[in-house]
C-alpha positions, 0 to 999 in steps of 0.5 A, spaced: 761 586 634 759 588 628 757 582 623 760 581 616 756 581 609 756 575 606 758 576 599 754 570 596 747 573 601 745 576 594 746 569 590 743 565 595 737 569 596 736 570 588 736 562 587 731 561 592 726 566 588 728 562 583 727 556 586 719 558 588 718 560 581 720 554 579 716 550 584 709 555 584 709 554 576 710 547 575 703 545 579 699 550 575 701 548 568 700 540 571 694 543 573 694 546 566 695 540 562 692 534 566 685 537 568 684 543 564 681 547 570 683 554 572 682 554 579 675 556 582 673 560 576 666 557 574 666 561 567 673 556 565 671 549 567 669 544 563 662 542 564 662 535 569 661 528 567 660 522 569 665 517 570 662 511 573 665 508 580 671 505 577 675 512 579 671 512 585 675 505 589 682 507 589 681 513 594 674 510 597 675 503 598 672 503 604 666 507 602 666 503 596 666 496 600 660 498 605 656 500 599 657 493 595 652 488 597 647 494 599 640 495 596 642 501 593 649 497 589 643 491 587 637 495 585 638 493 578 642 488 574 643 484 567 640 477 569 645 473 570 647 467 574 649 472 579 644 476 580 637 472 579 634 469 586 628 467 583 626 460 581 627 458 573 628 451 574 622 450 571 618 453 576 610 455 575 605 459 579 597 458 578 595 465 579 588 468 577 587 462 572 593 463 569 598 458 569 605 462 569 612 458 568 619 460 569 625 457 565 631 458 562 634 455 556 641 457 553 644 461 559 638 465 559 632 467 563 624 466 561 617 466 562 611 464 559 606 467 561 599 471 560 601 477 554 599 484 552 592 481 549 592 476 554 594 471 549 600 466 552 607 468 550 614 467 552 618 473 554 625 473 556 628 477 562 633 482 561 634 485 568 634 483 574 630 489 579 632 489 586 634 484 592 630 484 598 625 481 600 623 481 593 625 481 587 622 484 580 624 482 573 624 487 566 621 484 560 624 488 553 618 490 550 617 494 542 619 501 542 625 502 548 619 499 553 622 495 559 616 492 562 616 490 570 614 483 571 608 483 576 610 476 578 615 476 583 620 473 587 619 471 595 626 471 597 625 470 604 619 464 603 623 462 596 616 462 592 614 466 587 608 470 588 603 475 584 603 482 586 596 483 586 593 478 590 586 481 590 585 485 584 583 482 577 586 486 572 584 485 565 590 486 559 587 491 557 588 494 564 594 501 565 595 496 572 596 490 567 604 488 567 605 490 559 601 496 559 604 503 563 603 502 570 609 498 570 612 501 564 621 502 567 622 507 563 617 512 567 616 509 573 622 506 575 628 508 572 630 513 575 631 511 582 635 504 580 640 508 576 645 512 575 645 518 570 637 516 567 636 520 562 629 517 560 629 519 552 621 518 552 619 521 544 611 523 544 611 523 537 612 515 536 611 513 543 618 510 544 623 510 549 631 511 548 633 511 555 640 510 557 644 511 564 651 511 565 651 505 571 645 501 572 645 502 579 645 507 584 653 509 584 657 515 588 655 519 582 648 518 584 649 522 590 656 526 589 653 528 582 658 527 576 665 526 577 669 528 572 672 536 576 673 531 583 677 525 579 682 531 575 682 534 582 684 529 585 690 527 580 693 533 582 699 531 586 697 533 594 701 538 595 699 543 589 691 541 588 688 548 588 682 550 593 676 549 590 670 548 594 668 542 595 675 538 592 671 539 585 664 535 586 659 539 583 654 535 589 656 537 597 654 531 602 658 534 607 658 541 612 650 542 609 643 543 613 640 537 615 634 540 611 638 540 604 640 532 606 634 529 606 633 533 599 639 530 597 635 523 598 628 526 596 628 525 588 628 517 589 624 516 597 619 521 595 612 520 592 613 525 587 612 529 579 618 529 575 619 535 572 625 532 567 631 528 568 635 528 574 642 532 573 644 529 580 646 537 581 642 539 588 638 545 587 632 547 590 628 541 590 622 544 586 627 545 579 626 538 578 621 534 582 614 537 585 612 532 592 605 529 593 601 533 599 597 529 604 592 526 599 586 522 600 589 516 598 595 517 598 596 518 606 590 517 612 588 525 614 594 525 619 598 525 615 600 517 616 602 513 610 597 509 607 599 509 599 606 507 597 608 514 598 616 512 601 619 517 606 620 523 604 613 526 606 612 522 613 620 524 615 618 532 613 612 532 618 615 529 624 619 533 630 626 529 628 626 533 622 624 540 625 630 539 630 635 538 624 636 530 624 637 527 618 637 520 614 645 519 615 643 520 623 640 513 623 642 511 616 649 509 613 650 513 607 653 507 603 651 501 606 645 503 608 645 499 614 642 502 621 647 505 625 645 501 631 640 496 633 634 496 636 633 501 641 640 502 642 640 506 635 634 511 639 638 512 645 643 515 642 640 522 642 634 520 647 635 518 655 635 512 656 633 513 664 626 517 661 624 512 654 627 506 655 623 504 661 616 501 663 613 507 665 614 511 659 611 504 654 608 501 659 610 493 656 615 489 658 621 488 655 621 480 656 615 476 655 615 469 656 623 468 655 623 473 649 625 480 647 618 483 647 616 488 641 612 492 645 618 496 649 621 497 642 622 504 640 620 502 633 614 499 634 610 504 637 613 511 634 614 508 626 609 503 625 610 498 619 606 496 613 606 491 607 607 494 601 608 490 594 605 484 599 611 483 603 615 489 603 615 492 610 616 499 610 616 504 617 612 511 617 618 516 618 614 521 621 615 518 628 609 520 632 605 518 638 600 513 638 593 516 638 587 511 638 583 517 639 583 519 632 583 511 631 575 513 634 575 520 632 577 520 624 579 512 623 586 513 622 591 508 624 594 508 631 600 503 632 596 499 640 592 495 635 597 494 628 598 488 625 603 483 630 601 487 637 594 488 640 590 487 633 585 482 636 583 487 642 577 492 640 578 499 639 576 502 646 581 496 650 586 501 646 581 508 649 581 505 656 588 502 657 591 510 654 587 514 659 589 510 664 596 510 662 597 517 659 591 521 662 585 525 658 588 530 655 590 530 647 595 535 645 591 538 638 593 534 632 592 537 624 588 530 623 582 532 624 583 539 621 585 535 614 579 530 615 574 535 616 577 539 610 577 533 605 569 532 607 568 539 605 565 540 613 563 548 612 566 548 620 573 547 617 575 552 613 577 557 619 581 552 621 584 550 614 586 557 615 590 558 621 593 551 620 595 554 612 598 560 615 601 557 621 609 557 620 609 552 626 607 547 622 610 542 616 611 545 609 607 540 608 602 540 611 601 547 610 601 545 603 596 541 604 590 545 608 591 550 602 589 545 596 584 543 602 581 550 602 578 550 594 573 547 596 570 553 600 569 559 596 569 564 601 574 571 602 577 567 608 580 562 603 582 566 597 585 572 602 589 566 605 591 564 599 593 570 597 596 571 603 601 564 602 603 566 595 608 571 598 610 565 603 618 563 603 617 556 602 616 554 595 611 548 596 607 553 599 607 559 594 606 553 589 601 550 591 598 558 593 599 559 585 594 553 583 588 555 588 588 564 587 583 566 585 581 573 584 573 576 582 576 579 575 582 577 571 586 583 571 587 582 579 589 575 577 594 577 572 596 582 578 597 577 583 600 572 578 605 576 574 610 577 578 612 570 580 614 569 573 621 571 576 620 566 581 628 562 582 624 556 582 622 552 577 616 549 579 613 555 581 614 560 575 612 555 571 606 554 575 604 562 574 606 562 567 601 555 567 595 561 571 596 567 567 595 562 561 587 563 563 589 571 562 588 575 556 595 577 554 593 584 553 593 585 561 601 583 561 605 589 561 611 588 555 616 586 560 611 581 563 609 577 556 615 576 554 617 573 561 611 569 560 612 566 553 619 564 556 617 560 562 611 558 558 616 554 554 619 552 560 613 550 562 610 545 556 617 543 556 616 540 562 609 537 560 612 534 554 617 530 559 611 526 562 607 526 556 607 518 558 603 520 564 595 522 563 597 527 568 601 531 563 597 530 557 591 533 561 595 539 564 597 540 556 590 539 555 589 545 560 593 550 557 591 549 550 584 549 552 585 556 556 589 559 550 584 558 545 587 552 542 581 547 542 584 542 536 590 542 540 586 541 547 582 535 545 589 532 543 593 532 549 585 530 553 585 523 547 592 523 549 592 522 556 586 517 555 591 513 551 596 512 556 591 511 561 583 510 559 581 510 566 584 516 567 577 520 569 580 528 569 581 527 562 574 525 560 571 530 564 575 536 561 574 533 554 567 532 554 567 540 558 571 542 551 567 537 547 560 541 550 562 547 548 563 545 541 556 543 542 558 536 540 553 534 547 553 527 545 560 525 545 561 529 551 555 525 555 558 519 552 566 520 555 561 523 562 557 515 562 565 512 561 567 515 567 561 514 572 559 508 569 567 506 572 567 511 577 560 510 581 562 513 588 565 519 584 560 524 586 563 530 582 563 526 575 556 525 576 554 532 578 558 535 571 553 529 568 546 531 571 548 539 568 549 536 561 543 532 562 539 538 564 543 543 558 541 537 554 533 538 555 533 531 558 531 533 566 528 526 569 535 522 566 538 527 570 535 526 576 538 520 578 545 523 577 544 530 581 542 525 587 549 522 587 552 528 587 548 531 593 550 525 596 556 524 595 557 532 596 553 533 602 557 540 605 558 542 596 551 548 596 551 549 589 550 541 588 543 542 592 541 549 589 542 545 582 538 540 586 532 545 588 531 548 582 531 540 577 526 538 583 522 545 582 522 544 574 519 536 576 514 538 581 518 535 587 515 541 591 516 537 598 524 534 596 525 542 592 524 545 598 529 541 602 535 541 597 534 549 597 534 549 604 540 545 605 543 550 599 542 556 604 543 553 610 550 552 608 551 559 605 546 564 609 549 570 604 548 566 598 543 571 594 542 566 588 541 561 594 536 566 597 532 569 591 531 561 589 527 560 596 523 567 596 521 565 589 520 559 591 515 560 596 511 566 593 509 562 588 506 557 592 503 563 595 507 562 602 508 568 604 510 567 611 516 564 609 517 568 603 517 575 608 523 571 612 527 569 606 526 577 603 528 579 611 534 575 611 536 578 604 536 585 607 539 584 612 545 580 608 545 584 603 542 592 604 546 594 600 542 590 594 534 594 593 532 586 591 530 585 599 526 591 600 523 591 594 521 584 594 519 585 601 514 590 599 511 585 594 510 581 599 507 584 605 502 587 599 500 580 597 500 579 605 495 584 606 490 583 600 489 576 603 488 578 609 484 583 608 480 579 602 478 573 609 
C-alpha cells in the first residue's frame, strides 16, 4: 500500500539542520572565545606558556599524589621549617681545621663558616637542595649568585658531613664552595627547576636567573601547558582534534629512544647549548652528551665520574632492545615498579635467571636474603658519590674480571659489600669455573689501547667507529680516540662517519676532520652548514672558522655567517664556564682576531685558573706575538700544577728550544716522552734536542723509537740517515736510505742518498 507524505517532513528536517548549525557553532566560538585556538593550524596558535601544576590537579590527581613527596617534588625548596632536615640547633662540625656552626635565629637558617677569602662569616641559607640521602643548602652571594654549601647533611646518619673529605681546597680554589665549581646558577639549576632560564650576563658577571617552579613539575617533562590547559577547558564533547590534547611535549605513543632523550637533559652528563625550553627536539639542539672520557667513565665503559645514567643505559642491551626508564621507573613517583628481583622477571624468566645455576650464590646465607642472587648486585654495580649518594651503572652488563686483570676496569665479583676481601684471581678462578674460558670480545680493550695512543689500536678503533652494531656512544668515542693517530685510515673514517645518521657521531666526526689542504677541508665541511641539528652545523661552521672565507661559494658564506652567530651565541650562553671562554678564544684566534682571543683565554682562566687548555692556547697565541716570556710563563703554571701532563710539558720544551735555552729544555721534553710513549713526534723532537747536545748514544735511541713507530716517516728517516752519516756509519746509514726507497720510490732523496753512501763505502774500503 502506498504510504502518505508527511506534510511537516520538510519542517522537520529544516529544523534539524537548524538545530546542528546550532550545535556545531557553538563549540567553535567557545573554542574561539575561551582559547583562542583555531584547531590544529600552527600558524594561528598563540605561543605555549607555562602555567605551574596548580591547573595540572584537578584533572591529574593521581599523577599529582605519586608525584608529591618524590625526589623530583623535593629537589629544591625555600628553607623553611618544612623543608630543612639538617641540624641548626646549634649544631658544628670540625672539618679541615675548620670549625663550621649551623643555627637559626629569627625563623631563619644560618651558618657560620669559612668565606671566599677564607675569613669566617655568617651566611644565611636561602633554599634547601634535594631530600635524600643528602641534603645541600644555597647560600645567596652578590651578582644573582647562588652558591652550593659543601657542607651537607646525612639524612640516614643525621650528621653533617663535608663533601670532600680528602681534598683540601683552598679559597681560592674553582672547587671551593664560594667560587664556580659550586655555583647554582650554571651547575645545578636547570635540573632542580622548572622553567630555568639561567640570565648569566658576561659582561658584569652576574646572574638574573629565574624559573617558573622551583621544583621539578609536570611542566618539566609535558613542556609549557598553556594550549592543553585551554583544550581541556573545552567542554568534552566539542574539544577539537589536536595532537597530543594540545601539550607541546608527547610522553606517550613515543620510541623508547625518544623516552629516554626526554629524561636526558637532566640524567646525563652534558654541555648546554642554552636554556632548556622543555620542548623535545632532537637531543643535539640543546645539549652535547659527554663520550667515554678518560675520567669521566673506566675504558668499558662503566661509570666512574659522576656521570649519571644517561650515557651507561645508551650503551646496554635493555637500550638496543627499546626498554625504557618508565619500564622500570614510575613516571611521577619515581618509585621501582617492583622490588627486587621481581622488577627483572617481568621481562626475564625467572626459571633461567633466578636460579643458582645462572648466579652461582644462594638466595639465603645465614637466615638472611643474600645479595649475591640479587639481579642488581651483579648487573649494576653501585658506587658512592657525593660521599654517601649510592648510584647504579645502567648499562647492565656481566661481570668481567677478566678486563679487571687485562685493562683495570672494575668487575662487580669484588665491589664493596660482596667479595672485596678476596684477591683478584680468586675472582679469575671461580668465573672460568662457573662460566668456562671463552670471553665474548668487549670494546674496552679496544678504548683502553686507544687512550695509550698503542700504534695497534688504530685498526680497531676503526672498525669499532664504523661498526652500526655498536652504541651511538661508543662509536663516538673510538672516533675522538683516533686523532691520536695521524695515518689515512683515521682520516678516511672520519670522513667516512660525517655522513653517519647518528648526530653525535657526525658531531664528533666534524671536531677531528682533517684533510691535507683547506680547500678539501672547506669541501667537506660546508655542507653540514645545513645540518637540521644545531649541534652539528654549528660544529661545521666552528671547523670552517680555520677556512679562509674566499674558498666558500656566496651561498655557503652566508650560511656561515648565520650558523657562525648561532654558533658564538652558543658560546656566550656558558661564558661561566672555562670551557666556552676557551672555544670563543679558539674561534677568534682562527678568524685572525688575536686581542679578541686573548680575551676570551684570560676570561676562561678567571672562571677557573686551573683550567690548563686555556693557558696553553694563550701562551700558543702569545708566542706568536713574539711575547715568549709571558708564554713560557702561563706554560711553567700549568706544569708546575700539572706534573703528570706530558702534552703540557712537550708544548714547553719546544718554546724552551724556540727560545735558544736547549739543556732547560731538556727535562721537560723527557717528561713528555715518557708520558707519551706511542706519540712519535715527541721522540723525533727528543732525537734531534739530544743530537744538538751530543747525546749521541740517547739520540739514536729516541729517533729509533720515533721510526719504529712510524716506519714511512720520511722526516723520521732522513733525521737517522743523517744522523749515522755524520758519524760516518755508513752500514746503518745504506739500511735507513734502503728502507726510504723502498717506502717511498717515488722521493729521489732515497736513491741519491744511497748513492753518496756506497761511494763514502767504497772510498773507505778502498783506502784500508
Amino acid at each position: 500500500m502506498r504510504m502518505r507524505r508527511d506534510p511537516l517532513r520538510d519542517w522537520k528536517l529544516a529544523a534539524l539542520a537548524a538545530l546542528l548549525v546550532i550545535v556545531l557553532a557553538i563549540p567553535l566560538y567557545v573554542v574561539r572565545k575561551q582559547s583562542g585556538s583555531y584547531g590544529d593550524l600552527p600558524w594561528r596558535r598563540p605561543p605555549a606558556e607555562f602555567v605551574g601544576r596548580e591547573k595540572c590537579i584537578p584533572c591529574h590527581k593521581q599523577a599529582y599524589e605519586a608525584w608529591k613527596g618524590s625526589h623530583h617534588d623535593h629537589s629544591m625548596a625555600v628553607a623553611d621549617s618544612i623543608h630543612v632536615r639538617g641540624d641548626f640547633d646549634d649544631a658544628t662540625l670540625q672539618h679541615d681545621g675548620i670549625l663550621s656552626r649551623f643555627y637559626r635565629r629569627d625563623g631563619r637558617y644560618y651558618v657560620n663558616t669559612q668565606g671566599p677569602g677564607g675569613e669566617m662569616d655568617e651566611f644565611e641559607v636561602a633554599y634547601t637542595f634535594g631530600w635524600a640521602p643528602l641534603q645541600q643548602y644555597l647560600i645567596p652571594f652578590p651578582g644573582g649568585r647562588l652558591q652550593s654549601l659543601s657542607l651537607a647533611w646525612d639524612v640516614e646518619r643525621e650528621a653533617w658531613f663535608d663533601l670532600y673529605p680528602d681534598q683540601e681546597i683552598p679559597p681560592g680554589d674553582w672547587l671551593h664552595w664560594t667560587r664556580n665549581g659550586q655555583n647554582w646558577n650554571g651547575m645545578c639549576a636547570e635540573c632542580h627547576s622548572t622553567n630555568l632560564r639561567k640570565g648569566f650576563d658576561p659582561a658584569t658577571q652576574s646572574y638574573t636567573t629565574s624559573w617558573s617552579e622551583i621544583d621539578v613539575s609536570c611542566e618539566t617533562c609535558h613542556g609549557p601547558g598553556s594550549r592543553h590547559v585551554a583544550w581541556a577547558e573545552i567542554p568534552p564533547m566539542a574539544r577539537p582534534q589536536t595532537a597530543n590534547a594540545g601539550l607541546v611535549t608527547p610522553t606517550s605513543n613515543i620510541s623508547a629512544r625518544q623516552l629516554v632523550e626526554l629524561c636526558a637533559p637532566c640524567h646525563a652528563r652534558r654541555s648546554e647549548l642554552g636554556d632548556y625550553d622543555h620542548t623535545r627536539r632532537e637531543m643535539l639542539d640543546f645539549m652535547l652528551p659527554a663520550l667515554l672520557d678518560e675520567g669521566l667513565y673506566h675504558a668499558d665503559g662503566q661509570i666512574q665520574d659522576e656521570v649519571y645514567v644517561y650515557g651507561s643505559f645508551v650503551q646496554s642491551k635493555m637500550f638496543g632492545n627499546d626498554v625504557r626508564c618508565s619500564d622500570c621507573h614510575d613516571s611521577h613517583s619515581l618509585k621501582l615498579a617492583a622490588e627486587g628481583n621481581e622488577l627483572c622477571l617481568k621481562c626475564h624468566r625467572a626459571d633461567t635467571y633466578d636460579i643458582y645455576d645462572h648466579h652461582f650464590h644462594k638466595k639465603v646465607h645465614e637466615g638472611k636474603p643474600s645479595p649475591g642472587a640479587w639481579c642488581v648486585k651483579c648487573h649494576l654495580m653501585e658506587q658512592p658519590y657525593m660521599v654517601i649518594d649510592w648510584r647504579a651503572d645502567h648499562s647492565f652488563r656481566v661481570p668481567r674480571p677478566d678486563l679487571t686483570s687485562e685493562i683495570g676496569t672494575p668487575n662487580a665479583c669484588t665491589q664493596p659489600g660482596c667479595h672485596d676481601d678476596k684477591p683478584l684471581q680468586w675472582s679469575l678462578d671461580a668465573y672460568r669455573k662457573w662460566y668456562g674460558v671463552a670471553r665474548k670480545p668487549q670494546y674496552g680493550t679496544t678504548l683502553a689501547a686507544g687512550r695509550t695512543g698503542d700504534p695497534e689500536a688504530e685498526p680497531q678503533l676503526v672498525r669499532l667507529a664504523e661498526d652500526p652494531l655498536y652504541p651511538a656512544i661508543v662509536r663516538a668515542t673510538a672516533a675522538s680516540l683516533l686523532t691520536t693517530y695521524a695515518g689515512e685510515a683515521a682520516r678516511a673514517t672520519h670522513v667516512r662517519l660525517l655522513f653517519d645518521e647518528e648526530p653525535l657521531i657526525r658531531h664528533t666526526a666534524l671536531q677531528y676532520v682533517d684533510a691535507p689542504e683547506v680547500e678539501a677541508l672547506a669541501d667537506l665541511v660546508a655542507p653540514f652548514l645545513a645540518d637540521s641539528i644545531r649541534a652539528v652545523r654549528t660544529q661545521a661552521a666552528y671547523r670552517l672558522s680555520e677556512v679562509p672565507l674566499e674558498l666558500l661559494e656566496p651561498y655557503q658564506r652566508e650560511a656561515f655567517s648565520a650558523v657562525l652567530a648561532e654558533y658564538e651565541e652558543m658560546m656566550a650562553y656558558a661564558l661561566d664556564f672555562s670551557h666556552a671562554g676557551l672555544n670563543l678564544g679558539n674561534l677568534n684566534r682562527n678568524l685572525g682576531r688575536p686581542a679578541e682571543a686573548e680575551r676570551y683565554y684570560r676570561d676562561a682562566i678567571a672562571v677557573d685558573d686551573l683550567f690548563y687548555p686555556a693557558r696553553v692556547n694563550l701562551a700558543m697565541l702569545l708566542n706568536q706575538q713574539g711575547r715568549n716570556d709571558e708564554a713560557e710563563e702561563e706554560l711553567r703554571a700549568v706544569v708546575a700544577a700539572y706534573p703528570d701532563h706530558p702534552d703540557v710539558a712537550y708544548s714547553l720544551a719546544l718554546l724552551l728550544v724556540e727560545m735558544s735555552r736547549p739543556a732547560e729544555a731538556m727535562e721537560f721534553l723527557e717528561r713528555a716522552a715518557a708520558g707519551l710513549p706511542s706519540r712519535s713526534r715527541v721522540h723525533y723532537n727528543l732525537g734531534l734536542l739530544r743530537t744538538q747536545l751530543g747525546l749521541d748514544e740517547a739520540a739514536e735511541e729516541a729517533l729509533s723509537h720515533a721510526l719504529s713507530l712510524e716506519p714511512a716517516n720520511p722526516d723520521y728517516l732522513y733525521a737517522l740517515a743523517d744522523f749515522y752519516v755524520k758519524r760516518a756509519r755508513w752500514r746503518e746509514a745504506l739500511r735507513i736510505a734502503e728502507q726510504m726507497i723502498v717506502t717511498h720510490p717515488e722521493a729521489p732523496i732515497g736513491p741519491d742518498l744511497k748513492r753518496q753512501i756506497e761511494q763514502m763505502l767504497r772510498g773507505t774500503e778502498e783506502g784500508r
